[in-house]
Short mmCIF file of the C-alpha atoms (twelve columns), coordinates in Angstrom:
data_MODEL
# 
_entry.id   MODEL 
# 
loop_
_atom_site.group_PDB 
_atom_site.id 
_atom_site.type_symbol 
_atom_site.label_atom_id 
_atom_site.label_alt_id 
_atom_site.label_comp_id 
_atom_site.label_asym_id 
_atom_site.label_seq_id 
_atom_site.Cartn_x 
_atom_site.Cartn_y 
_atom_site.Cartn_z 
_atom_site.pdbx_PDB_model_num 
ATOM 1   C CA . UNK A 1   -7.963  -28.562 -8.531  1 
ATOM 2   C CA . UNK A 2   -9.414  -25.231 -9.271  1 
ATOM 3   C CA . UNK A 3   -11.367 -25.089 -12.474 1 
ATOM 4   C CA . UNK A 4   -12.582 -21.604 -12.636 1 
ATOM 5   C CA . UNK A 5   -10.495 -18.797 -13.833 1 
ATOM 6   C CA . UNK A 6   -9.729  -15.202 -13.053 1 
ATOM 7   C CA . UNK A 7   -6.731  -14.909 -14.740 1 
ATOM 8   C CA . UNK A 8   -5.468  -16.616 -17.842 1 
ATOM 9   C CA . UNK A 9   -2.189  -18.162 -17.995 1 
ATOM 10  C CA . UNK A 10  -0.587  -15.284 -20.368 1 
ATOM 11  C CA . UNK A 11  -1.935  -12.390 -17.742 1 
ATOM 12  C CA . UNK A 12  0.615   -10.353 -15.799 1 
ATOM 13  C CA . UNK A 13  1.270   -12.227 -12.466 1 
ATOM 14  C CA . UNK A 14  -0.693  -10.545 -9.049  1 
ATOM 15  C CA . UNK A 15  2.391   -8.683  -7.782  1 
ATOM 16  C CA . UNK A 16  6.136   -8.183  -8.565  1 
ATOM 17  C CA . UNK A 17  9.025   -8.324  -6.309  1 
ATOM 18  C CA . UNK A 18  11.452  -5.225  -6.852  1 
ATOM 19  C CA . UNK A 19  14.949  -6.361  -5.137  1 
ATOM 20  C CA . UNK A 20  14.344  -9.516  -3.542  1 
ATOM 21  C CA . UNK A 21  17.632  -9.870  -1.906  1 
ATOM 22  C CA . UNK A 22  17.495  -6.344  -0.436  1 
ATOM 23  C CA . UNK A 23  19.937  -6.422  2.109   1 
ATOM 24  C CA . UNK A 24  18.380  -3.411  4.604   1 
ATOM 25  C CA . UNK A 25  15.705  -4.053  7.507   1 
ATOM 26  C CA . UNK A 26  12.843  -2.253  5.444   1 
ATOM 27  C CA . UNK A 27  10.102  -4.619  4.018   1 
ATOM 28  C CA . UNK A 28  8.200   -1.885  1.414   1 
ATOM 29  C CA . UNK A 29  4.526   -2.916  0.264   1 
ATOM 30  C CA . UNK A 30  2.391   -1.805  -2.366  1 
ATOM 31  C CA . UNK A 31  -0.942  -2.905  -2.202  1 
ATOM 32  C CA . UNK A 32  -2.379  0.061   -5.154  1 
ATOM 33  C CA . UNK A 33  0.314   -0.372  -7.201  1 
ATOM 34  C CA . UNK A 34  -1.482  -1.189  -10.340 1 
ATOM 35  C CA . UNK A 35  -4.692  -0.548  -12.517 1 
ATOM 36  C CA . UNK A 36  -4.726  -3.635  -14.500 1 
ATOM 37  C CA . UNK A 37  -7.769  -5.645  -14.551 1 
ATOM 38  C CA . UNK A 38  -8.070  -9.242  -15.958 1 
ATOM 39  C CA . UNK A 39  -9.510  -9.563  -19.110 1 
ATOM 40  C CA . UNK A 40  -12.862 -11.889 -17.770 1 
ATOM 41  C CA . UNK A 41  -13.933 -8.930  -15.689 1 
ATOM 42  C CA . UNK A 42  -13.652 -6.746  -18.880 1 
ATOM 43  C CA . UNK A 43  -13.258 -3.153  -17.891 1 
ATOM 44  C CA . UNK A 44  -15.722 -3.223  -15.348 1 
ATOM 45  C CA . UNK A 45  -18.491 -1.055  -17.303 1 
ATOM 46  C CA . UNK A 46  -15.629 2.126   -16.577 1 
ATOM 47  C CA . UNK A 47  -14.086 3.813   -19.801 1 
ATOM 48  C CA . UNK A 48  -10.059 3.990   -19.815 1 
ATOM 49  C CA . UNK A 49  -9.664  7.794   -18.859 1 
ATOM 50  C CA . UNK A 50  -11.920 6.586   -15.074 1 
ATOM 51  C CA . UNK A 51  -9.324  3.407   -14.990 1 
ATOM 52  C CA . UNK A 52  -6.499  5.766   -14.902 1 
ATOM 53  C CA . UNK A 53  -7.983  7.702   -12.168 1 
ATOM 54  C CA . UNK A 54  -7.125  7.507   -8.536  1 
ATOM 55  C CA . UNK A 55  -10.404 5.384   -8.027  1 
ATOM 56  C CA . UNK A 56  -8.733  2.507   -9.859  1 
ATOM 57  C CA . UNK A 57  -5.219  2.742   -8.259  1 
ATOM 58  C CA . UNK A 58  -2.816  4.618   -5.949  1 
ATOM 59  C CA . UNK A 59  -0.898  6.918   -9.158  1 
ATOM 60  C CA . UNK A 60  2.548   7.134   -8.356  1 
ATOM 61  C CA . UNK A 61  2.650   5.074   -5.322  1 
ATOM 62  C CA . UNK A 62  4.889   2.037   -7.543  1 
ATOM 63  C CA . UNK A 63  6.961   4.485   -9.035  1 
ATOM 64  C CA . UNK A 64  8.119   6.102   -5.714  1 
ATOM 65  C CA . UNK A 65  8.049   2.617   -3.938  1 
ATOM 66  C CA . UNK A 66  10.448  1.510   -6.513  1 
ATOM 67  C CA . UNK A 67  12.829  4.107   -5.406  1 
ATOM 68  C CA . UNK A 68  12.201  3.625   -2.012  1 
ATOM 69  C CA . UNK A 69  13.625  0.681   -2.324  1 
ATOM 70  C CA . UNK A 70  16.949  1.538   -4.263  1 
ATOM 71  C CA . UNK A 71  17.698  4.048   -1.744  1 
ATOM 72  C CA . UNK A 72  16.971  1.738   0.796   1 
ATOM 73  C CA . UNK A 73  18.344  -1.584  -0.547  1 
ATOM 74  C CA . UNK A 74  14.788  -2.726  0.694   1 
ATOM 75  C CA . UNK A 75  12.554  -5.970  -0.898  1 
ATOM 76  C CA . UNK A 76  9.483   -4.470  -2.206  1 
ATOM 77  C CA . UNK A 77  6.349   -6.042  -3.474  1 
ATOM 78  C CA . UNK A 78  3.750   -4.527  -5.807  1 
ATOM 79  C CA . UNK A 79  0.475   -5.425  -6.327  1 
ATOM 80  C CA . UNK A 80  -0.007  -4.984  -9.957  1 
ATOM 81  C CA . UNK A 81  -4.011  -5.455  -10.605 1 
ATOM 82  C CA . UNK A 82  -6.310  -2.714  -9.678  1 
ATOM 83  C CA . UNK A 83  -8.097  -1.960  -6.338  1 
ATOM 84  C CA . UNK A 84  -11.569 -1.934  -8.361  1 
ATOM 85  C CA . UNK A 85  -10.773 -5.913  -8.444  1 
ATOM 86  C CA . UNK A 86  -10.773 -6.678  -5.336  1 
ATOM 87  C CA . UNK A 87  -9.055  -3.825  -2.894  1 
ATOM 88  C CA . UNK A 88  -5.514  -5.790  -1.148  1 
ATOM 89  C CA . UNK A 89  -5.559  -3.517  1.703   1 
ATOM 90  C CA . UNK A 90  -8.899  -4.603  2.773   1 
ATOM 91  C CA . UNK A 91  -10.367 -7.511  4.712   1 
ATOM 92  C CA . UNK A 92  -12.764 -9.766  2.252   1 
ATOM 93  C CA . UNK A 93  -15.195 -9.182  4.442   1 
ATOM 94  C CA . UNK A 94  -15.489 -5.725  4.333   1 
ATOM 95  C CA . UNK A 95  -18.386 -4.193  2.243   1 
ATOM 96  C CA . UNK A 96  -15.429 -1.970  0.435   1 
ATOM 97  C CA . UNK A 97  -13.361 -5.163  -0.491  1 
ATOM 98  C CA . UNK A 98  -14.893 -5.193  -3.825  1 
ATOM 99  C CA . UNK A 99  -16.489 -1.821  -4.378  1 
ATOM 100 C CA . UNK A 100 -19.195 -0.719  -5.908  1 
ATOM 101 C CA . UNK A 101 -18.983 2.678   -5.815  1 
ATOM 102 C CA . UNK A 102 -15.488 5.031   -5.613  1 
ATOM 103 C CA . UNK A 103 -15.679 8.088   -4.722  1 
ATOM 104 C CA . UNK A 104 -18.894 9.470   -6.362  1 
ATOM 105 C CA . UNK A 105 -18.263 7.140   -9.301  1 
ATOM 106 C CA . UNK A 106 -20.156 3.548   -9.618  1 
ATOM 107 C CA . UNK A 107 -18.528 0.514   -10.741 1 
ATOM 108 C CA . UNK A 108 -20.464 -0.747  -12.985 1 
ATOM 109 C CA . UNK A 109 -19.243 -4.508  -12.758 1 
ATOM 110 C CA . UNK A 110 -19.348 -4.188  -8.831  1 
ATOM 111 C CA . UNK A 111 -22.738 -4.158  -8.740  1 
ATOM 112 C CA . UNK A 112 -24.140 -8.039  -8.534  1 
ATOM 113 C CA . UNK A 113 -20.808 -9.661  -7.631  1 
ATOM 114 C CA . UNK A 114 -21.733 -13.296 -6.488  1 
ATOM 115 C CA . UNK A 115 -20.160 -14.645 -3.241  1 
ATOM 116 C CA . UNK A 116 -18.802 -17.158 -5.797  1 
ATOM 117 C CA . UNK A 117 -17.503 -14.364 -7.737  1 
ATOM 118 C CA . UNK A 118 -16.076 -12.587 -5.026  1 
ATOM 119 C CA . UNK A 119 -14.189 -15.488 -3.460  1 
ATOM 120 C CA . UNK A 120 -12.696 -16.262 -6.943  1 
ATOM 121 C CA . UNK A 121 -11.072 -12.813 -6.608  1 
ATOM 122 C CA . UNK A 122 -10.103 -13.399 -3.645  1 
ATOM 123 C CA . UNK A 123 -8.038  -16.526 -3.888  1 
ATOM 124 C CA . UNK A 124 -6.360  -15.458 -7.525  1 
ATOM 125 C CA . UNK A 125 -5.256  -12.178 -6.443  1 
ATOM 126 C CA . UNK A 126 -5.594  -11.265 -3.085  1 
ATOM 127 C CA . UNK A 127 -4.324  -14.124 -1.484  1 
ATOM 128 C CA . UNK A 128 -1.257  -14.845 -3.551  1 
ATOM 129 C CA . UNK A 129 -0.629  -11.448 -2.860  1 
ATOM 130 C CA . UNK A 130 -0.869  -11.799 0.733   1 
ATOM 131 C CA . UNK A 131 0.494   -15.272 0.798   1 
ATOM 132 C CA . UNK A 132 3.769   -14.181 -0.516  1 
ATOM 133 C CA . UNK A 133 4.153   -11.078 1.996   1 
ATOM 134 C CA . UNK A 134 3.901   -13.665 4.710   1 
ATOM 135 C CA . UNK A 135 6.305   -16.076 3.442   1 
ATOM 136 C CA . UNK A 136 8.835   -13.682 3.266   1 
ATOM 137 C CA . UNK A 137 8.608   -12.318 6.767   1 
ATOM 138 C CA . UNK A 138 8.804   -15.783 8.128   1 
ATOM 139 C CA . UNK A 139 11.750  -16.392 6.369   1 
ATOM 140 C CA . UNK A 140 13.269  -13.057 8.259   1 
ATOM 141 C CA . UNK A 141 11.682  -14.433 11.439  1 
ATOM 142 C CA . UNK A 142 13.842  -17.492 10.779  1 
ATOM 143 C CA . UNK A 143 16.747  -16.294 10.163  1 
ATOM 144 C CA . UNK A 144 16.355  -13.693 12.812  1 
ATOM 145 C CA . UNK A 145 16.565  -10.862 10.504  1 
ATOM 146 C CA . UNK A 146 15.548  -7.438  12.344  1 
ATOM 147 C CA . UNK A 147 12.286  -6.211  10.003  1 
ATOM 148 C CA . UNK A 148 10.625  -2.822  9.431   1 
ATOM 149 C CA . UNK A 149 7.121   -2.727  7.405   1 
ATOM 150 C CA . UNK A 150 6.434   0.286   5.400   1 
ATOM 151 C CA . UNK A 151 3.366   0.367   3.378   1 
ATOM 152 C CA . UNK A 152 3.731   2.619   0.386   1 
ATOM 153 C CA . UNK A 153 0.706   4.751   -0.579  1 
ATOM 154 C CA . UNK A 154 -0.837  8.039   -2.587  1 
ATOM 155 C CA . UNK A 155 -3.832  10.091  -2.011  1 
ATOM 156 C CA . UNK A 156 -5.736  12.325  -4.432  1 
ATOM 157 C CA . UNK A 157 -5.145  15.767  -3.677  1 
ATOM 158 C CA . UNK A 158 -8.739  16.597  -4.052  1 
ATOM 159 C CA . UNK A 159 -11.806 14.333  -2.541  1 
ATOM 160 C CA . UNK A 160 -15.441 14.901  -2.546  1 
ATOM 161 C CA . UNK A 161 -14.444 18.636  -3.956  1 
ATOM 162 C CA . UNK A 162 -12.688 19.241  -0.925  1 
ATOM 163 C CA . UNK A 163 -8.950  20.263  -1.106  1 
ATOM 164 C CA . UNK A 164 -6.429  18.304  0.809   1 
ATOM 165 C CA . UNK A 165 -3.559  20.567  1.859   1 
ATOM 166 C CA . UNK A 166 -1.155  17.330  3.329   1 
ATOM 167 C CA . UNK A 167 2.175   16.655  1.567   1 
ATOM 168 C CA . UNK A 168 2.718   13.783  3.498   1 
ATOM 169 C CA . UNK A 169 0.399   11.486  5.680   1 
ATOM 170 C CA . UNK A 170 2.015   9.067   8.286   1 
ATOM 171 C CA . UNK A 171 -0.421  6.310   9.694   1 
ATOM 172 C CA . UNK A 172 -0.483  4.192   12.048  1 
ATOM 173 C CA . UNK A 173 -3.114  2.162   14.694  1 
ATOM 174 C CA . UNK A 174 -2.428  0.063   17.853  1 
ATOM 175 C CA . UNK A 175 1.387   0.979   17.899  1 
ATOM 176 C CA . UNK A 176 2.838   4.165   17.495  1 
ATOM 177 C CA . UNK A 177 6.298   3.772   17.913  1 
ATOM 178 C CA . UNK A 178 7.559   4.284   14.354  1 
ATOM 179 C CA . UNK A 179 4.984   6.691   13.618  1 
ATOM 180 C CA . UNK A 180 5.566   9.231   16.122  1 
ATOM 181 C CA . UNK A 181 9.054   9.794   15.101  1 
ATOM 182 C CA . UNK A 182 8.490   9.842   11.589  1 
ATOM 183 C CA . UNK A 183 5.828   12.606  12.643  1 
ATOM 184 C CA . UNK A 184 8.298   14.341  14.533  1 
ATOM 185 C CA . UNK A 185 10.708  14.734  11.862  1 
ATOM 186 C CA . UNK A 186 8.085   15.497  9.617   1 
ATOM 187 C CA . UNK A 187 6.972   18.813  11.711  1 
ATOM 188 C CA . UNK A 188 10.323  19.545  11.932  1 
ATOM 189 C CA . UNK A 189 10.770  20.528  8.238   1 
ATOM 190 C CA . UNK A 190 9.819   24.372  7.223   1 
ATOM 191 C CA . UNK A 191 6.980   23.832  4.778   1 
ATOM 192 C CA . UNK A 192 6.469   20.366  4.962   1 
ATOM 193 C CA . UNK A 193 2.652   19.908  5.345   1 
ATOM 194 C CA . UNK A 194 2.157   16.424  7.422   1 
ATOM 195 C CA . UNK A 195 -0.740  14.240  8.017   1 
ATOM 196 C CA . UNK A 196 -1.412  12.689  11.685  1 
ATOM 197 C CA . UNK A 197 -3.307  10.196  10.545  1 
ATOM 198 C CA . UNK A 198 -4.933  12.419  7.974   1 
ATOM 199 C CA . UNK A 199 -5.864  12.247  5.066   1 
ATOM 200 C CA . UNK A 200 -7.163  8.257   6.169   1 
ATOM 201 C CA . UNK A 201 -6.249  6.637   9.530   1 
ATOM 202 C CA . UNK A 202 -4.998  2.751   9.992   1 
ATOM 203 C CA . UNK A 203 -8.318  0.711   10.910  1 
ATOM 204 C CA . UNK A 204 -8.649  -3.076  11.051  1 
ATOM 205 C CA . UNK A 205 -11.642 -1.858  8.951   1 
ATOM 206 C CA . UNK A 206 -10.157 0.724   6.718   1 
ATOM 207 C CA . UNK A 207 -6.894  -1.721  6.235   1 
ATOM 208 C CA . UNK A 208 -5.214  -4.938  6.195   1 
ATOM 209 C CA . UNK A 209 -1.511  -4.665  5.489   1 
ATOM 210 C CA . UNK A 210 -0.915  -2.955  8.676   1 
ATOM 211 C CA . UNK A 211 -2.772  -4.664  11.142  1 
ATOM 212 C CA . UNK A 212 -2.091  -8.323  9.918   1 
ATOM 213 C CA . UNK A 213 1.510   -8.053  8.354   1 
ATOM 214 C CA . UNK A 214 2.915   -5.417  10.907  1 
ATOM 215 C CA . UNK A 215 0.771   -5.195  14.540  1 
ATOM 216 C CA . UNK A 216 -0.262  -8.987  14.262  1 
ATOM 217 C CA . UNK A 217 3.842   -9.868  14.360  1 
ATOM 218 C CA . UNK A 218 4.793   -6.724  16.374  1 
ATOM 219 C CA . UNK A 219 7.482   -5.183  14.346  1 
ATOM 220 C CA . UNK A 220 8.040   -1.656  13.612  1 
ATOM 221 C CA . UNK A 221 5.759   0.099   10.996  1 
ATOM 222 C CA . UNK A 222 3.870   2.627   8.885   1 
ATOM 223 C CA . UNK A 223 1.795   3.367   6.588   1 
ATOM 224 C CA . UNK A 224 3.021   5.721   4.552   1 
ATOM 225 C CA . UNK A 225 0.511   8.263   1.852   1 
ATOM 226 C CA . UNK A 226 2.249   10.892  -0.275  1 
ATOM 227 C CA . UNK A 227 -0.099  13.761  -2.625  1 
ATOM 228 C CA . UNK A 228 -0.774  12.420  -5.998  1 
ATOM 229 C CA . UNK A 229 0.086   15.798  -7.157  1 
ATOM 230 C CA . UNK A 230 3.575   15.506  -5.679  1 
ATOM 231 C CA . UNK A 231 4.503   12.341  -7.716  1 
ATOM 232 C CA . UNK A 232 3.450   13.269  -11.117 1 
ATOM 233 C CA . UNK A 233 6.639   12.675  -12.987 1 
ATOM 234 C CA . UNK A 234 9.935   10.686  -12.091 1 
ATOM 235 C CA . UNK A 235 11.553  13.741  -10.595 1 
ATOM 236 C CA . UNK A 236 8.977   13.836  -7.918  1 
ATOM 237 C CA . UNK A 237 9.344   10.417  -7.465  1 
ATOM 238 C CA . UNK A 238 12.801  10.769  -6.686  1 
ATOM 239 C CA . UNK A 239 12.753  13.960  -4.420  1 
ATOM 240 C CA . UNK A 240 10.043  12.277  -1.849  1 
ATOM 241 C CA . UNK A 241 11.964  8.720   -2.424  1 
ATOM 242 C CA . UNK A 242 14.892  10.772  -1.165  1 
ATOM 243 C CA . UNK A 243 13.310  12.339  1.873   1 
ATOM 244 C CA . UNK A 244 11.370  9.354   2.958   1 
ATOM 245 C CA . UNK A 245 14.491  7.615   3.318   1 
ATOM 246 C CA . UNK A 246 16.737  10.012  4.855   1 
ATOM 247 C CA . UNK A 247 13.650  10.305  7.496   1 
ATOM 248 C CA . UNK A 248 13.027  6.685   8.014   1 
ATOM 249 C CA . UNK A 249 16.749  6.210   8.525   1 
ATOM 250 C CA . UNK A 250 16.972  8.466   11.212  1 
ATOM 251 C CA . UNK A 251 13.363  7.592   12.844  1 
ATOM 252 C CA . UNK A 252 15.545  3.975   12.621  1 
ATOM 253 C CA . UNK A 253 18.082  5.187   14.867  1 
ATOM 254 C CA . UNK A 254 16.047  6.739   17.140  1 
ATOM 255 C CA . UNK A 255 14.083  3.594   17.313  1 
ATOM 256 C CA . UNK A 256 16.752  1.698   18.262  1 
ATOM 257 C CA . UNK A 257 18.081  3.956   20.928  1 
ATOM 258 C CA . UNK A 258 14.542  4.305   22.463  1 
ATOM 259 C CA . UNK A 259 13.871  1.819   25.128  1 
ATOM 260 C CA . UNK A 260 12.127  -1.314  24.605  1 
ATOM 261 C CA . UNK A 261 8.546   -0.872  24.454  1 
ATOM 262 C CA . UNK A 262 4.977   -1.869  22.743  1 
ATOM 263 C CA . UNK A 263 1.475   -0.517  22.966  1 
# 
């Protein structure tokens, strides 16, 4: 049995499950849903206003997941501890996993992590995290249940002092399939500033929900990053909620009428 402890027993569980039977074919993620951080790493050596930056968590990305998923009737899960943790859309074995600088700010409590340290981390939240993704999409493989991953994100609308005109970024890697339509659709709308891969582009480096939940099982998906600025309040929420699911619904249908193909 495990004897040492990330998180106590009274701590906020390592994700939450927003409509669990969600009856659609969309399977929405979260991985920067959250800024918590448990209470033996303190708060890292970073003062509250830095832990409610964008360097501790993707702001607004739960809110409009949670949406997402009521216009979508979709299952949704949501990391709820923060990136500066230990990062869930990362490998552990990347050098950003557990980071020890963000952005031009240093982590203080990133500094000397231990490999002991960091694997403790690992196992109490990024792995039940992970662990719980898979089970469900084996139970869909089971039961033959038609799946689409979409990987719910925000990006800070300014980076390094440079400006980031995107609205919308649509990502993708190996397979392009969903991607290209949602791109499409995307360019089609006056005023609507999309991202090809931009602001950040799918690596197995740069990302982990992509490559092992969607490529590694070869169904449909994207990764999908919206402005920070854009989902300030509830209302904004709502409004790119609303368009990301009229979109994905028809990039669905066109999906489905396509003929059968894979990178």
């Amino acid at each position: 049995m495990e004897s040492a402890r990330l998180l106590g027993p009274d701590e906020p569980p390592v994700f939450q499950i927003v409509r669990a039977d969600g009856r659609s074919r969309y399977f929405l993620t979260c991985d920067h849903g959250g800024n918590l951080l448990p209470r033996t790493l303190g708060t890292l050596g970073l003062s509250p206003l830095d832990l409610e930056r964008h360097i501790a968590w993707d702001i607004g990305a739960a809110g409009l997941a949670r949406r997402l998923a009521d216009e979508l009737d979709a299952f949704l899960i949501v990391q709820t501890y923060s990136r500066l943790a230990i990062d869930c859309n990362r490998t552990p074995l990347s050098s950003t996993s557990i980071a020890p600088l963000s952005e031009s700010t240093p982590i203080p409590g990133n500094q000397n992590v231990s490999a002991a340290e960091a694997d403790l981390r690992r196992r109490q939240i990024f792995q039940p995290y992970h662990d719980r993704i898979g089970v469900e999409l084996d139970a869909r493989k089971v039961a033959g249940r038609q799946t689409i991953l979409v990987a719910v994100h925000s990006f800070t609308p300014v980076f390094h002092g440079e400006n980031r005109p995107w609205q919308i970024g649509v990502l993708y890697n190996r397979d392009t399939r969903l991607a290209q339509k949602l791109l499409a659709l995307f360019r089609a709308e006056s005023g609507t500033v999309v991202g090809d891969n931009q602001p950040y582009a799918v690596s197995d480096e740069s990302d982990y929900t992509i490559p092992v939940h969607g490529e590694q099982r070869s169904i449909p998906h994207v990764e999908i990053e919206i402005r920070q600025d854009l989902l300030a309040d509830e209302a904004g929420q709502t409004r790119w909620a609303q368009r990301l699911a009229g979109a994905l619904r028809q990039a669905e249908f066109l999906l489905s009428a396509a003929p059968s193909s894979r990178p």
